[in-house]
C-alpha positions in Angstrom: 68.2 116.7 123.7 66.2 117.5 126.9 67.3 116.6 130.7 64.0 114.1 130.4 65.7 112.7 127.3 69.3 112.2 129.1 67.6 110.9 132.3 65.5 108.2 130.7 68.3 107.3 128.5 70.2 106.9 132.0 67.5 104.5 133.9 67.4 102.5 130.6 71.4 102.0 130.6 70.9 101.2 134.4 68.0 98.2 133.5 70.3 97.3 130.7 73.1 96.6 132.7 70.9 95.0 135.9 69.4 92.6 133.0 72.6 91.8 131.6 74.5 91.0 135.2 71.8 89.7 137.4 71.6 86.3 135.4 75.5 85.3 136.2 75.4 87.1 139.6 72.4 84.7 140.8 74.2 81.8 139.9 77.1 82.9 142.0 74.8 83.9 144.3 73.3 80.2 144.2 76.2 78.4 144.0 78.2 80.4 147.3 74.5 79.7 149.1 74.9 76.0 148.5 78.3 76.2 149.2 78.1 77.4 152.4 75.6 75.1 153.6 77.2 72.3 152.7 80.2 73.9 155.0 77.9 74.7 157.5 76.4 71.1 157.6 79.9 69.1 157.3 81.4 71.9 159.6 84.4 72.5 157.1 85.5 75.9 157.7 88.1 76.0 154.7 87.5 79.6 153.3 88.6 78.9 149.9 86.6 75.9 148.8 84.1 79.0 147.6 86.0 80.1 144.6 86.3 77.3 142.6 82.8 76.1 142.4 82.0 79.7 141.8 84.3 80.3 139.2 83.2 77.5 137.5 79.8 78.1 137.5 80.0 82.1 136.5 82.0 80.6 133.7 79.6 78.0 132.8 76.4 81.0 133.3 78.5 83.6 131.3 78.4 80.9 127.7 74.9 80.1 128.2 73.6 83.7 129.2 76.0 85.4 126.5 74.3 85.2 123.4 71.3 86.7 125.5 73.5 89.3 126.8 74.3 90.2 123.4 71.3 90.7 122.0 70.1 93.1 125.0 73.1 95.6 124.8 72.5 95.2 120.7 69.4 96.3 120.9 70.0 98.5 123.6 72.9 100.1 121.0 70.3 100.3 117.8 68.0 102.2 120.2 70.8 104.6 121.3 71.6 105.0 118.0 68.1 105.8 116.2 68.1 108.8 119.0 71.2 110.0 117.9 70.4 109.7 114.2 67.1 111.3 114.8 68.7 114.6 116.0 
């Protein structure tokens, strides 16, 4: 296996794991955004009422967005594993 080989196997585990995270993490992202506006509008400064919404919602993202998740790292897996069986 060549350097190229191990490099591009590399970026594609990076991509992989940016697909797999950046669905739940905009959610969060989202839901902290709205959260904080409706602090800034109401002018509640209660630090903590953050976590729950967020939770929830990761929660809710991670069984809709898991079955996708899934399937990217399996085929991300089978591809790994053709390379290693083609050596």
């Amino acid at each position: 296996m060549t350097a190229g080989e191990v490099l591009d196997i590399g970026a594609e585990a990076i991509w992989v794991m940016l697909g797999m995270a950046a669905p739940v993490m905009l959610i969060g992202l989202a839901v902290g955004v709205v959260i904080a506006l409706l602090q800034a509008l109401t002018q509640v400064q209660e630090m903590t009422l953050v976590f729950v919404p967020k939770i929830i919602s990761i929660f809710i993202a991670l069984l809709i967005f898991l079955p996708l998740m899934g399937a990217v790292l399996a085929s991300f897996s089978d591809d790994i594993f053709a390379r290693i069986a083609a050596y």
